[in-house]
PDB file of N, H, CA, C and O in Angstrom:
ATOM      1  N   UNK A   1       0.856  -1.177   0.000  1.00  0.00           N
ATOM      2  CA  UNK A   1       0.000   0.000   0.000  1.00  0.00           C
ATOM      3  C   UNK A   1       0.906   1.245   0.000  1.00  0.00           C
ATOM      4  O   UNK A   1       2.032   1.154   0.488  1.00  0.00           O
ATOM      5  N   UNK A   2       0.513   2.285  -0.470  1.00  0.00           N
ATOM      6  H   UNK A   2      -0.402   2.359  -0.866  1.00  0.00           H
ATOM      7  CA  UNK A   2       1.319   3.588  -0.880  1.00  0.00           C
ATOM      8  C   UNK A   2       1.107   4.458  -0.110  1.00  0.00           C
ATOM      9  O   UNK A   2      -0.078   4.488   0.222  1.00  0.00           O
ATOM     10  N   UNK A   3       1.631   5.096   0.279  1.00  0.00           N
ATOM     11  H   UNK A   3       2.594   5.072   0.009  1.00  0.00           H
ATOM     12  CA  UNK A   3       2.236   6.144   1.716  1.00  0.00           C
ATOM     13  C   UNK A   3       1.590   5.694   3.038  1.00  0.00           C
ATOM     14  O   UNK A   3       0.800   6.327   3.739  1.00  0.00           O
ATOM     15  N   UNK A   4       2.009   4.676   3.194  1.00  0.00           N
ATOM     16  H   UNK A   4       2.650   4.162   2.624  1.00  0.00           H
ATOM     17  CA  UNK A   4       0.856   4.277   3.997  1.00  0.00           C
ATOM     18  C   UNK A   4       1.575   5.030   5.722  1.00  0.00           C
ATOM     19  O   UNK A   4       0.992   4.759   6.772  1.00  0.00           O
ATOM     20  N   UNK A   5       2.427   5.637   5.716  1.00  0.00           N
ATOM     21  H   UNK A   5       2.901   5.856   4.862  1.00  0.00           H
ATOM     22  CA  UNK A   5       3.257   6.828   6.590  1.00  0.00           C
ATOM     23  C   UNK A   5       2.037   7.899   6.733  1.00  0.00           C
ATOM     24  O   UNK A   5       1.767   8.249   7.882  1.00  0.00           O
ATOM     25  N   UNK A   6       1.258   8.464   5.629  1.00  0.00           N
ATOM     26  H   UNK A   6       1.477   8.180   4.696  1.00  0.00           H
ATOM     27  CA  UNK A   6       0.682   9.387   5.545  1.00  0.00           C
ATOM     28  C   UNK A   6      -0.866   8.444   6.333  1.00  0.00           C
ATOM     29  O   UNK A   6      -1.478   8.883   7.306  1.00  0.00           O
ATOM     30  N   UNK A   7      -1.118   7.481   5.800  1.00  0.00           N
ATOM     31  H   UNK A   7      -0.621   7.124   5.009  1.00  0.00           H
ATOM     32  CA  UNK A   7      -2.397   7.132   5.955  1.00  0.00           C
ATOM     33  C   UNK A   7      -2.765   6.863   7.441  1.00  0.00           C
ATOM     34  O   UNK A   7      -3.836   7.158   7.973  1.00  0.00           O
ATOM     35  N   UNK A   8      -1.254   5.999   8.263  1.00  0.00           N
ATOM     36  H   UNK A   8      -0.385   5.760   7.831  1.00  0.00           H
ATOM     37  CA  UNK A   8      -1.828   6.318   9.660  1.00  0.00           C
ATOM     38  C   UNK A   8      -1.845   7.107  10.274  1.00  0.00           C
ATOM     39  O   UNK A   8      -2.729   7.221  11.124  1.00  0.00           O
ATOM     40  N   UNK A   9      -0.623   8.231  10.076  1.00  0.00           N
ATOM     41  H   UNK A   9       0.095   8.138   9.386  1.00  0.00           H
ATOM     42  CA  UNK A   9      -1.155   9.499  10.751  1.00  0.00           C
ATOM     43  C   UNK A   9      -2.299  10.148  10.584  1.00  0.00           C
ATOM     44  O   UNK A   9      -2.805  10.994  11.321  1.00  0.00           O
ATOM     45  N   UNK A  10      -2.678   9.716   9.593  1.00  0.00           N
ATOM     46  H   UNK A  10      -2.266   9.028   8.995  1.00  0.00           H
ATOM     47  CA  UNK A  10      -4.294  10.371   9.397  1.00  0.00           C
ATOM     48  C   UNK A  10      -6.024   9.646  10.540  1.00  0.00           C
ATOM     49  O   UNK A  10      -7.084  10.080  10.990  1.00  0.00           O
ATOM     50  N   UNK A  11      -5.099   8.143  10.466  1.00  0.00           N
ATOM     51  H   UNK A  11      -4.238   7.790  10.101  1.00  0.00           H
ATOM     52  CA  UNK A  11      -5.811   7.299  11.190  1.00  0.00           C
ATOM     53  C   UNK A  11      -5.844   7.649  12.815  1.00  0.00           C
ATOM     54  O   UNK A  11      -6.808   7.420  13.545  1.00  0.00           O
ATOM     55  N   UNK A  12      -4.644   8.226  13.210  1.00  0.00           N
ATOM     56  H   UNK A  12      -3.861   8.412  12.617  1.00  0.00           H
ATOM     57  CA  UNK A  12      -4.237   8.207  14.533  1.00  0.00           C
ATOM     58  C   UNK A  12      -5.111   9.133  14.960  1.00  0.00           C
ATOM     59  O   UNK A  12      -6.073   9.005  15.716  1.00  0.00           O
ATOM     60  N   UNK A  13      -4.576  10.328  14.260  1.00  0.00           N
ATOM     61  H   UNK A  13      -3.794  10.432  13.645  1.00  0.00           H
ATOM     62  CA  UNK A  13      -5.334  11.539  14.380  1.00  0.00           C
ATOM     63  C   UNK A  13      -6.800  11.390  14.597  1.00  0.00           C
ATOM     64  O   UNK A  13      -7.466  11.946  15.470  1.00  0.00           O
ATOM     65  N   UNK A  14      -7.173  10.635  13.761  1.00  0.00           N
ATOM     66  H   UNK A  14      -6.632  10.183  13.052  1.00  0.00           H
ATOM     67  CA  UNK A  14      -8.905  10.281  13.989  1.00  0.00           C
ATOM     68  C   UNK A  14      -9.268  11.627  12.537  1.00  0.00           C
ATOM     69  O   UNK A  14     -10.148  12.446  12.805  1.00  0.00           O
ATOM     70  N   UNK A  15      -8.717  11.718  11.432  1.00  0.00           N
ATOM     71  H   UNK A  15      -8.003  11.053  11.215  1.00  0.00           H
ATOM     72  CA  UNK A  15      -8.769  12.830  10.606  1.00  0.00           C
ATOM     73  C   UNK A  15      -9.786  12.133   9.481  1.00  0.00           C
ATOM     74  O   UNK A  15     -10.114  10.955   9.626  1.00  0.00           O
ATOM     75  N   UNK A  16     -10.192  12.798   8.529  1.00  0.00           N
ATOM     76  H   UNK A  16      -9.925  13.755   8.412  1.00  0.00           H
ATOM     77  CA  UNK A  16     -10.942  12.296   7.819  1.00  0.00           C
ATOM     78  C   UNK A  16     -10.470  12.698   6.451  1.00  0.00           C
ATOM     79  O   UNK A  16      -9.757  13.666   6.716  1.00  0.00           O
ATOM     80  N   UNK A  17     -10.436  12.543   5.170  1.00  0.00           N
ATOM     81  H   UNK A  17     -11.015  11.756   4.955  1.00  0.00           H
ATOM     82  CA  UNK A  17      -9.531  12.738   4.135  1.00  0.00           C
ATOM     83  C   UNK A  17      -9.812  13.768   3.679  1.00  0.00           C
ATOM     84  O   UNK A  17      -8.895  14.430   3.193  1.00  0.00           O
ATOM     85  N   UNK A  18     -11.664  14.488   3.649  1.00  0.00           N
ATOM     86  H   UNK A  18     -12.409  13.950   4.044  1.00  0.00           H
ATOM     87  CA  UNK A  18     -11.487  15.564   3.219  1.00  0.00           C
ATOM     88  C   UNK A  18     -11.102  17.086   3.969  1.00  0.00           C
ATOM     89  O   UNK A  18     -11.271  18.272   3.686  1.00  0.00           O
ATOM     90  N   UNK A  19     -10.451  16.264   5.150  1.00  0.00           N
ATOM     91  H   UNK A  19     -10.313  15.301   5.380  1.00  0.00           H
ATOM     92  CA  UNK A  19     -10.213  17.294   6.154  1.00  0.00           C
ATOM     93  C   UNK A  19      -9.054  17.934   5.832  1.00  0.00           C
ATOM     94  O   UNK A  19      -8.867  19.150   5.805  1.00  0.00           O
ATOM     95  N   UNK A  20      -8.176  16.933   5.556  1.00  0.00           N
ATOM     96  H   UNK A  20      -8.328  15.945   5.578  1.00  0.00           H
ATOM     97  CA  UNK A  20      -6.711  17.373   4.967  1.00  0.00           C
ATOM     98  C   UNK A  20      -6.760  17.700   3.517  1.00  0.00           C
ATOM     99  O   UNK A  20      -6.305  18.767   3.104  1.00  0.00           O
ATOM    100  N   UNK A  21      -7.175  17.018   2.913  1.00  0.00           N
ATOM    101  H   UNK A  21      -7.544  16.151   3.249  1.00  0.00           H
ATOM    102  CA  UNK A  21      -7.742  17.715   1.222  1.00  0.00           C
ATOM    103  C   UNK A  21      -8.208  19.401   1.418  1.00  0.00           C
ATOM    104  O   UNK A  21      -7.751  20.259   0.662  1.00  0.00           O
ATOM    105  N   UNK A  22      -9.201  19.745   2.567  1.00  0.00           N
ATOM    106  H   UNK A  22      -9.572  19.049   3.181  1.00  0.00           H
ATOM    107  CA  UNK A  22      -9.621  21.413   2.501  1.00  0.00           C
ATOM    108  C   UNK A  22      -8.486  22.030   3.113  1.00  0.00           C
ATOM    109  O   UNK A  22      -8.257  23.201   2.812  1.00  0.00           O
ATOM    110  N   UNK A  23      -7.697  21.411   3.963  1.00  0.00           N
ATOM    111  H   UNK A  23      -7.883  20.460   4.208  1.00  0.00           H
ATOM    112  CA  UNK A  23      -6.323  22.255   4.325  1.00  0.00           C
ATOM    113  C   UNK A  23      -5.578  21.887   3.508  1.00  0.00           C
ATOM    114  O   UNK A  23      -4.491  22.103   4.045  1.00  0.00           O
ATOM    115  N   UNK A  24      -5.323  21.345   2.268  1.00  0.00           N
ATOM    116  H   UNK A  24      -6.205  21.171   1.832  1.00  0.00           H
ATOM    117  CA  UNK A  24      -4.448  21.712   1.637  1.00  0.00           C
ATOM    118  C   UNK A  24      -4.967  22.488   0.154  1.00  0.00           C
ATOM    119  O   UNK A  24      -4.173  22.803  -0.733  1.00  0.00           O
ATOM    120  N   UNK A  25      -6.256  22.691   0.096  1.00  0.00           N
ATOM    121  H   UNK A  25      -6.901  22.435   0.817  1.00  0.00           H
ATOM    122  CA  UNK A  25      -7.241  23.923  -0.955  1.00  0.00           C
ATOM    123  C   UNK A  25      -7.269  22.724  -1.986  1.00  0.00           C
ATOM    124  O   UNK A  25      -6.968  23.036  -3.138  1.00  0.00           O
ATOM    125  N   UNK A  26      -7.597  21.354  -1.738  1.00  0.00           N
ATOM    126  H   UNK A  26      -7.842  21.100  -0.802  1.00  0.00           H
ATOM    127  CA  UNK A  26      -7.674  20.462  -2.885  1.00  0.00           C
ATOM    128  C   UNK A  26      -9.219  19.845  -2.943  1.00  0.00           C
ATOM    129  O   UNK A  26     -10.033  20.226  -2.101  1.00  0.00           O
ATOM    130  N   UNK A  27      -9.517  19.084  -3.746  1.00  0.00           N
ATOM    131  H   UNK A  27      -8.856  18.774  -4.429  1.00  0.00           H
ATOM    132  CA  UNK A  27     -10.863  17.892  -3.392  1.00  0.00           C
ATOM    133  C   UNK A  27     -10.544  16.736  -2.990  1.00  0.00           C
ATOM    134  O   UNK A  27      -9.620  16.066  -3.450  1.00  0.00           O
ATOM    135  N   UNK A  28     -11.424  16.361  -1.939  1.00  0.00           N
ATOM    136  H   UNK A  28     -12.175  16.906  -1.566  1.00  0.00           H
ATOM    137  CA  UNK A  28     -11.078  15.021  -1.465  1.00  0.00           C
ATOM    138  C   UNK A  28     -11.225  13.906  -2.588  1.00  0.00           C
ATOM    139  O   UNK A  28     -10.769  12.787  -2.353  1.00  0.00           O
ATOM    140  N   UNK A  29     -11.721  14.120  -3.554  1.00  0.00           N
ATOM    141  H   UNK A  29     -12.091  15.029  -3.745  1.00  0.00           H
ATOM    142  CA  UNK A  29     -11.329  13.088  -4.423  1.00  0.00           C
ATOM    143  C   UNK A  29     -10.024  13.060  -4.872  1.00  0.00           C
ATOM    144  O   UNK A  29      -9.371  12.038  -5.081  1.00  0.00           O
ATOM    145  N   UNK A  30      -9.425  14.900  -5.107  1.00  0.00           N
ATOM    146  H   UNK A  30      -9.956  15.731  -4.937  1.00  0.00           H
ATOM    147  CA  UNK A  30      -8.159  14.725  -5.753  1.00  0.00           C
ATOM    148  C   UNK A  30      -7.046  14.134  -4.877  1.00  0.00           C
ATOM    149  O   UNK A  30      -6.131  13.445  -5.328  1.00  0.00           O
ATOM    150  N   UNK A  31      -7.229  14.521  -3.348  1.00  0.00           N
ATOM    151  H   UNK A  31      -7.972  15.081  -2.981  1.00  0.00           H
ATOM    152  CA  UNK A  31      -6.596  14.000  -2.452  1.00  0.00           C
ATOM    153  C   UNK A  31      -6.352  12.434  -2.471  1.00  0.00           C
ATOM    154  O   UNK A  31      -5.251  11.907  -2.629  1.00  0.00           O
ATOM    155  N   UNK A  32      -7.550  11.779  -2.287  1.00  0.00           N
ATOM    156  H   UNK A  32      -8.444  12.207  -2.159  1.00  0.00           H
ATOM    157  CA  UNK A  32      -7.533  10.052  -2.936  1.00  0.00           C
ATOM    158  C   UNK A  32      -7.087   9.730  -4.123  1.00  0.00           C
ATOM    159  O   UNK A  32      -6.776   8.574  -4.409  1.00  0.00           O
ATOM    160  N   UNK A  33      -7.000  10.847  -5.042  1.00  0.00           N
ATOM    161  H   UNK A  33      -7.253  11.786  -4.809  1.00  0.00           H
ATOM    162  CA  UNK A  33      -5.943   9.659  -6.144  1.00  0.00           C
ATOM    163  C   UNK A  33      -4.669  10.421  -5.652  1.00  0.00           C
ATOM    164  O   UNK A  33      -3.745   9.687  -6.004  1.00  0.00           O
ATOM    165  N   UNK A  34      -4.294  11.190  -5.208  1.00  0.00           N
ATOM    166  H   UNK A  34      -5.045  11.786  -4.922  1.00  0.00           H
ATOM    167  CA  UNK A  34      -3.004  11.964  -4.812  1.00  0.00           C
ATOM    168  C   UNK A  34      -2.294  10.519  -4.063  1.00  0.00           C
ATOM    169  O   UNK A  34      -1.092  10.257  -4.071  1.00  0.00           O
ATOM    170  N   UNK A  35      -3.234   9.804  -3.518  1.00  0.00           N
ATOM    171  H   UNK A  35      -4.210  10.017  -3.512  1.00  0.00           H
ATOM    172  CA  UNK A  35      -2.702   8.072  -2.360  1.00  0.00           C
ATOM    173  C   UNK A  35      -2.582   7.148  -3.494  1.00  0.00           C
ATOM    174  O   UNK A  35      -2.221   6.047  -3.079  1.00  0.00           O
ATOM    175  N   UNK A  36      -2.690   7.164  -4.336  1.00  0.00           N
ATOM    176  H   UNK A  36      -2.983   8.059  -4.673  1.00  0.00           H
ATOM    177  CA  UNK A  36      -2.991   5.764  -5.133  1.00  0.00           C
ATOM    178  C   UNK A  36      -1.652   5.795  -5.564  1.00  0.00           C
ATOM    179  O   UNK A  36      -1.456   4.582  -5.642  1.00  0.00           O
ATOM    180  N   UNK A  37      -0.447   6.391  -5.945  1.00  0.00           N
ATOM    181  H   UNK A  37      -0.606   7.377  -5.881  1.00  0.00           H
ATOM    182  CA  UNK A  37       1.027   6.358  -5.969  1.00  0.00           C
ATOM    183  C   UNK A  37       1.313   7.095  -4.531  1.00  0.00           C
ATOM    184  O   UNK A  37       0.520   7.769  -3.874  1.00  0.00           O
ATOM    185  N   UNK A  38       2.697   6.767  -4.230  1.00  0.00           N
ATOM    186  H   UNK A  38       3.341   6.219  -4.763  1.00  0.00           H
ATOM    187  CA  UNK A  38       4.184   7.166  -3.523  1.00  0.00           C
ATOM    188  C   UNK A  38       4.212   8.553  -4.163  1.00  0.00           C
ATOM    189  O   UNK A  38       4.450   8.772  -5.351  1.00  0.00           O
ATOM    190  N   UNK A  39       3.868   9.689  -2.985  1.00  0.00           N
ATOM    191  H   UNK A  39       3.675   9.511  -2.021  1.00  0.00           H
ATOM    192  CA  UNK A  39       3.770  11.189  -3.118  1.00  0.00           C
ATOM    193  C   UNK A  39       5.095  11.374  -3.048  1.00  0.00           C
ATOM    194  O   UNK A  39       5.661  10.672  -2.210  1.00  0.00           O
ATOM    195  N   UNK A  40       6.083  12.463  -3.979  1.00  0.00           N
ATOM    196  H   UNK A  40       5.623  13.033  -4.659  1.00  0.00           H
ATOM    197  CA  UNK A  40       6.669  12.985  -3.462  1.00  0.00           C
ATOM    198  C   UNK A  40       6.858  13.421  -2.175  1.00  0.00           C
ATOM    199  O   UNK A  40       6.041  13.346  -1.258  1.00  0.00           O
ATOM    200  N   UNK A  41       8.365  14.045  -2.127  1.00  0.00           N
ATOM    201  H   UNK A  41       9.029  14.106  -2.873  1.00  0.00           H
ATOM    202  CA  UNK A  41       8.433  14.581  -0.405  1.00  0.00           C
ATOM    203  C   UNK A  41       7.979  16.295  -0.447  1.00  0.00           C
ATOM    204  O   UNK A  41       7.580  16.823   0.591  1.00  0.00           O
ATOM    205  N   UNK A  42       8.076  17.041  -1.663  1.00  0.00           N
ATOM    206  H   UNK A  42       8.400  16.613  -2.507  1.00  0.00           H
ATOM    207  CA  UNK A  42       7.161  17.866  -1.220  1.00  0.00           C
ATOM    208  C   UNK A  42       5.934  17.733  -1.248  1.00  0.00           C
ATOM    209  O   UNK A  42       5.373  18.797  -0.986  1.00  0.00           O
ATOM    210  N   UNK A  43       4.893  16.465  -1.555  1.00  0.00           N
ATOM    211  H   UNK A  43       5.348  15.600  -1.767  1.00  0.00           H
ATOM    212  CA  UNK A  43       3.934  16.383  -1.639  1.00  0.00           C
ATOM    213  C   UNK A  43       3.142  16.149   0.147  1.00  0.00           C
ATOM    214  O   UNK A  43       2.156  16.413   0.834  1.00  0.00           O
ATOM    215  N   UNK A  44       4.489  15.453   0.134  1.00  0.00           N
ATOM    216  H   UNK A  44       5.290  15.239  -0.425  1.00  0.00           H
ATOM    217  CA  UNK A  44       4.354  14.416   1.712  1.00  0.00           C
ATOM    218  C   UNK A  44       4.489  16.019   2.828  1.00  0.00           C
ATOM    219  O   UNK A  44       3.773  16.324   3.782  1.00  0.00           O
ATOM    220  N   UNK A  45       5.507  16.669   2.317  1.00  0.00           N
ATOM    221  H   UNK A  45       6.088  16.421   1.542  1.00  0.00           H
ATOM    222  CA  UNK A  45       5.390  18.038   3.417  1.00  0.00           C
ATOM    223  C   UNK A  45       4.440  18.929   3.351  1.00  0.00           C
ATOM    224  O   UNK A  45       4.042  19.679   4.242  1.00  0.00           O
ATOM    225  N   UNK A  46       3.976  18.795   1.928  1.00  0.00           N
ATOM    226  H   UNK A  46       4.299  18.186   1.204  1.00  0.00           H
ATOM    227  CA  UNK A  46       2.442  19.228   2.453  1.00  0.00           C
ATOM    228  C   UNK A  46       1.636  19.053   3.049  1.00  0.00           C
ATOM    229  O   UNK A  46       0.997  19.935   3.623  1.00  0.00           O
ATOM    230  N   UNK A  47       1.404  17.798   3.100  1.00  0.00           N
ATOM    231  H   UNK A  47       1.922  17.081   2.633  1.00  0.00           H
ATOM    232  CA  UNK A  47       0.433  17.129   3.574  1.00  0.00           C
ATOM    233  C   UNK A  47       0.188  16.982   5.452  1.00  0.00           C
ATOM    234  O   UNK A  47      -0.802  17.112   6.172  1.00  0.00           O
ATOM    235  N   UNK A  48       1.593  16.664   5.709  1.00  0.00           N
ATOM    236  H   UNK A  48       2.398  16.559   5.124  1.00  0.00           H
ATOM    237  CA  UNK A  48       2.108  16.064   6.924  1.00  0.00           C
ATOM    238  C   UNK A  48       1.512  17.964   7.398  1.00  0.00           C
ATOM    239  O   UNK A  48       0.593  18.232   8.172  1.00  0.00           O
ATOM    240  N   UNK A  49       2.108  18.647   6.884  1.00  0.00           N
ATOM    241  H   UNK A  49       2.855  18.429   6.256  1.00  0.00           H
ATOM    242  CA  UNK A  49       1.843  20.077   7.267  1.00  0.00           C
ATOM    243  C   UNK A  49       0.707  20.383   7.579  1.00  0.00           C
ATOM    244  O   UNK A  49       0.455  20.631   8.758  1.00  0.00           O
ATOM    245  N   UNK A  50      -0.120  20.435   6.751  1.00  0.00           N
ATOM    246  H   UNK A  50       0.085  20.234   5.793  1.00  0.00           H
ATOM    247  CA  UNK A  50      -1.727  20.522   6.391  1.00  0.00           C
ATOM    248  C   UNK A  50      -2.423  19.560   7.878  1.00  0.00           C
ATOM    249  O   UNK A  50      -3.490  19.900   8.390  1.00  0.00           O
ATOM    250  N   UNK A  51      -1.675  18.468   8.347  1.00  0.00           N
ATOM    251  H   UNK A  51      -0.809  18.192   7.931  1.00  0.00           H
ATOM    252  CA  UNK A  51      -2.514  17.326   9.147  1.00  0.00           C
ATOM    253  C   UNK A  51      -2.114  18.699  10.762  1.00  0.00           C
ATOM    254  O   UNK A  51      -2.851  19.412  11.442  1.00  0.00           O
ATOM    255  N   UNK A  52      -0.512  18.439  10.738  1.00  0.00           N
ATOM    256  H   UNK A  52       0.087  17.860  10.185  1.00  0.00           H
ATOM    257  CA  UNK A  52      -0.216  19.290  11.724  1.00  0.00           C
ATOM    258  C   UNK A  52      -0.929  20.395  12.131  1.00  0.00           C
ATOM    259  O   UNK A  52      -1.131  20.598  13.329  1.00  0.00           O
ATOM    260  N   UNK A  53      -1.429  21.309  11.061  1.00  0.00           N
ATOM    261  H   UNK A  53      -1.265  21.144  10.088  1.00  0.00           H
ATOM    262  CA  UNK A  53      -2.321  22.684  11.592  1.00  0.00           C
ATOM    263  C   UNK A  53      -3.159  21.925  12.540  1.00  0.00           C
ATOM    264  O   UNK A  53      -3.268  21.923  13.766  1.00  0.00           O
ATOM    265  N   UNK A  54      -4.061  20.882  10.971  1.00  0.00           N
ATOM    266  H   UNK A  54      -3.972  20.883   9.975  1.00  0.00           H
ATOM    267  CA  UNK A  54      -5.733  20.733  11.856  1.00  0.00           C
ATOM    268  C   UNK A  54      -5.310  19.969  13.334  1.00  0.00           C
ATOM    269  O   UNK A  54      -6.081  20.375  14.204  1.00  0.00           O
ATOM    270  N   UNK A  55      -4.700  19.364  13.669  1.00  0.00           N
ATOM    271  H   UNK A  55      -4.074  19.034  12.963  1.00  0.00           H
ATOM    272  CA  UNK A  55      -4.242  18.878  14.600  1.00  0.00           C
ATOM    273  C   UNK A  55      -3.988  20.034  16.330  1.00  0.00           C
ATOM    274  O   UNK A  55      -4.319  19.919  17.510  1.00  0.00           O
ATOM    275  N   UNK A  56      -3.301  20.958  15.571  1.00  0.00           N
ATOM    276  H   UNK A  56      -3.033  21.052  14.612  1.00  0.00           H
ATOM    277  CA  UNK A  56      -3.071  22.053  16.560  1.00  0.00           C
ATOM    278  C   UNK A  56      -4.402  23.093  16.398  1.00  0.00           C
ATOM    279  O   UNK A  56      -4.302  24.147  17.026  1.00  0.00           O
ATOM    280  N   UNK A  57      -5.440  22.918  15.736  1.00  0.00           N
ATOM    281  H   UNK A  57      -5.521  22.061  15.226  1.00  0.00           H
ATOM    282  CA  UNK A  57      -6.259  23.790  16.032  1.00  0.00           C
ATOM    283  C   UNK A  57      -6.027  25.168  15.131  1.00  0.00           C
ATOM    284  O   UNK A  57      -6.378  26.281  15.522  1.00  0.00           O
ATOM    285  N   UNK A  58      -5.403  24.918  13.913  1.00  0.00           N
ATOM    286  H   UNK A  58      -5.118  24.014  13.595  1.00  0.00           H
ATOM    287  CA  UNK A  58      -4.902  25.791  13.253  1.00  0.00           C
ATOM    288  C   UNK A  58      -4.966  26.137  12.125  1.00  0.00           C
ATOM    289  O   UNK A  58      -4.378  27.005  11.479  1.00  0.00           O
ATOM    290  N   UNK A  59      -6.262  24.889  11.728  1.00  0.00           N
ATOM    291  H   UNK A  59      -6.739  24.184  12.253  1.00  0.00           H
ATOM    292  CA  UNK A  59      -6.615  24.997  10.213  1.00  0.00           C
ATOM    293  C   UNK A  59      -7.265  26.146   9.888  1.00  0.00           C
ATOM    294  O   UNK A  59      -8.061  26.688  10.655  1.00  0.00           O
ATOM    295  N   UNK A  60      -7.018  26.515   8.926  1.00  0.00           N
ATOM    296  H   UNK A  60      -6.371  26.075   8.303  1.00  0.00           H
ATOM    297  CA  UNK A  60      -8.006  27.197   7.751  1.00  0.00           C
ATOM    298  C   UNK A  60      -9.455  27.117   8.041  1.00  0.00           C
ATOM    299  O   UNK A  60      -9.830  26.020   8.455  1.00  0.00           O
ATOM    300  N   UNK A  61     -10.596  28.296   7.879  1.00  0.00           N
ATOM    301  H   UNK A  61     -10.292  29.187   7.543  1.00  0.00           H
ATOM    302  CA  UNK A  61     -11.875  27.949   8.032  1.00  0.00           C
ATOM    303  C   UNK A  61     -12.664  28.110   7.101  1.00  0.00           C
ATOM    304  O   UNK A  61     -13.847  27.793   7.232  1.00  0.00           O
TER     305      UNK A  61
END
């Protein structure tokens, strides 16, 4: 399975995909094929970034 780094932090978090898809200004669909390959690492620092805000209470509204 492919980034699967990204997928449990998402799991841990208790996050939901289009949560991190609207913090990163994408669609949660585009976000789901964004998983279907091995993201780049600036893709991955986006992302990881994007989880971090909503995490700290810091997302975007």
């Amino acid at each position: 399975m492919y980034n699967l780094d990204v997928r449990m932090l998402i799991k841990k978090n208790r996050l939901c995909h289009y949560e991190v898809a609207k913090e990163i200004g994408i669609s949660e669909f585009t976000f789901c094929k964004w998983l279907r390959e091995e993201l780049s690492e600036d893709k991955k620092k986006l992302v990881f970034s994007a989880i971090d805000r909503i995490v700290r209470g810091e997302a975007n509204a």
